[in-house]
N, C-alpha and C positions, 0 to 999 in steps of 0.2 A: 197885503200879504198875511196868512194866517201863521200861528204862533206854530204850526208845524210844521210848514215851510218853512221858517227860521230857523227850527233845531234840524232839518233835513239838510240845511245850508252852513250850517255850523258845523254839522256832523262830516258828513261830507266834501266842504271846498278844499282843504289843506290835501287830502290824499287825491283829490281830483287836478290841483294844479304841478303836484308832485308827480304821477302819472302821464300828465301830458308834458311835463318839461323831461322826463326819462323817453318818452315817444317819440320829441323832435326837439333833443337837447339845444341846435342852436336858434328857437326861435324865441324872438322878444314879445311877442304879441300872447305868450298863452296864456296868463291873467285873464285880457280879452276875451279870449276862445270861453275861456270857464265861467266869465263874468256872463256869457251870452248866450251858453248854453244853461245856465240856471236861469234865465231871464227867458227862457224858450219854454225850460221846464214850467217856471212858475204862472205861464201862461196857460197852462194845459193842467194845471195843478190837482183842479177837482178831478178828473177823469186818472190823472199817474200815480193820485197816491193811492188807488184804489187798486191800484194794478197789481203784478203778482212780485217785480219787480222795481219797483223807482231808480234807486240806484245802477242797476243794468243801462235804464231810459238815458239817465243822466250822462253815464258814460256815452252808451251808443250817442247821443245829440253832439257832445263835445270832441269825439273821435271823429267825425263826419264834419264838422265844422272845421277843426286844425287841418283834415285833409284837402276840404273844398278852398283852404283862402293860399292867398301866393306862396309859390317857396319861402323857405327859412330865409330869415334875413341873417348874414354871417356874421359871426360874432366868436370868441375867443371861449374853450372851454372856463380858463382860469377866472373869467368873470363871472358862472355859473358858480353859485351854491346853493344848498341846500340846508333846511334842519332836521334830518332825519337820527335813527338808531346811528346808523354806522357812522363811523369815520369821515372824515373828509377827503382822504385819500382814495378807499372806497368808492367815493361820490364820484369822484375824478376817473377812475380806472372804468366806473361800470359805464359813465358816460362815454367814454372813449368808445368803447368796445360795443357800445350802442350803436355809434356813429360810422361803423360800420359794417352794420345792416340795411338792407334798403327800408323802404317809410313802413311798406306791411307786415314784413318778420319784425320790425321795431314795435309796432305797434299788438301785435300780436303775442310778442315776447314781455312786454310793459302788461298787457291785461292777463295772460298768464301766471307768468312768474313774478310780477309784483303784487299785482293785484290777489291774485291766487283763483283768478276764475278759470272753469272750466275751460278746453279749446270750443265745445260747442257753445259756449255761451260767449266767449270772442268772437266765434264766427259768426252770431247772432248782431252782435254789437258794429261790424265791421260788414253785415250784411253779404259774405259768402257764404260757401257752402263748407260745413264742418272737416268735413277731408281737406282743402283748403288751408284752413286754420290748422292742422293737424302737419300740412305736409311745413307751410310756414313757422312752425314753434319746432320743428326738427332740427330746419335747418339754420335757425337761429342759435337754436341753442347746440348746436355743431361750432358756429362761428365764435359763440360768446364765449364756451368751454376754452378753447385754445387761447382766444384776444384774452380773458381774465386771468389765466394762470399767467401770460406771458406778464403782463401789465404789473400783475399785484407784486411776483414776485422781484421785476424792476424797480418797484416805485419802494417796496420795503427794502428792498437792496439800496438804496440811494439813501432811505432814511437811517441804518445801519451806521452805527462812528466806526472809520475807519481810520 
């Protein structure tokens, strides 16, 4: 493994296994997914870090593998966390409200709006067609607008002394 591959792997794994645990909150295997999609990447290494993209590659590999392996194995949001900026609560609500989009607005909504890439560069990664991605990051963030307000203002109403 060359010393670029290391800092592309350094730089990279935390926001990539953060991403796909936002994409299909209850699976346990996505470590896996990310361990194997770097381990795909770093197979093709000389050829992707040439590219125009690497990081896109990376994604696109690791979206495609969480999609092709078996359903989620079911598990309890409250044993999910995270070490991100926000909140823990946060954590909890936007998962929820994830989990209630199907796999491709989730995943679509995850490379968008977390990530901050383009829809055409989702659509890329997810291998449809831009309008596609477009019509799926609509209706996501149709679903997520409502489940978030509803959520947030619940979960900070609870945490309120009353």
């Amino acid at each position: 493994m060359t010393e670029d591959f290391s800092d592309f792997y350094q730089e990279h794994y935390t926001r990539l296994v953060a991403s796909l645990s936002f994409a299909a909150p209850r699976r346990r295997d996505i470590e896996d997914v990310a361990q194997e999609a770097f381990a795909r990447v770093c197979a093709r290494w000389s050829r992707v870090r040439g590219g125009s993209n690497p990081p896109g590659y990376l994604y696109r590999v690791a979206f495609r593998l969480l999609f092709r392996r078996a359903p989620p194995q079911p598990t309890t949001v409250s044993t999910l966390s995270i070490d991100y900026e926000d909140s823990p609560i946060t954590n909890v609500v936007v998962r929820n409200a994830l989990e209630l989009l199907p796999a491709k607005q989730r995943a679509v909504a995850v490379l968008c709006l977390y990530l901050e890439l383009q829809p055409n560069e989702a659509a890329q990664i997810m291998r449809v067609r831009p309008s596609t991605a477009r019509v799926h990051l609509h209706r996501a963030r149709q679903t997520l607008a409502a489940a978030l307000v509803d959520d947030l203002d619940e979960a900070l109403t609870r945490r309120e002394p009353g």
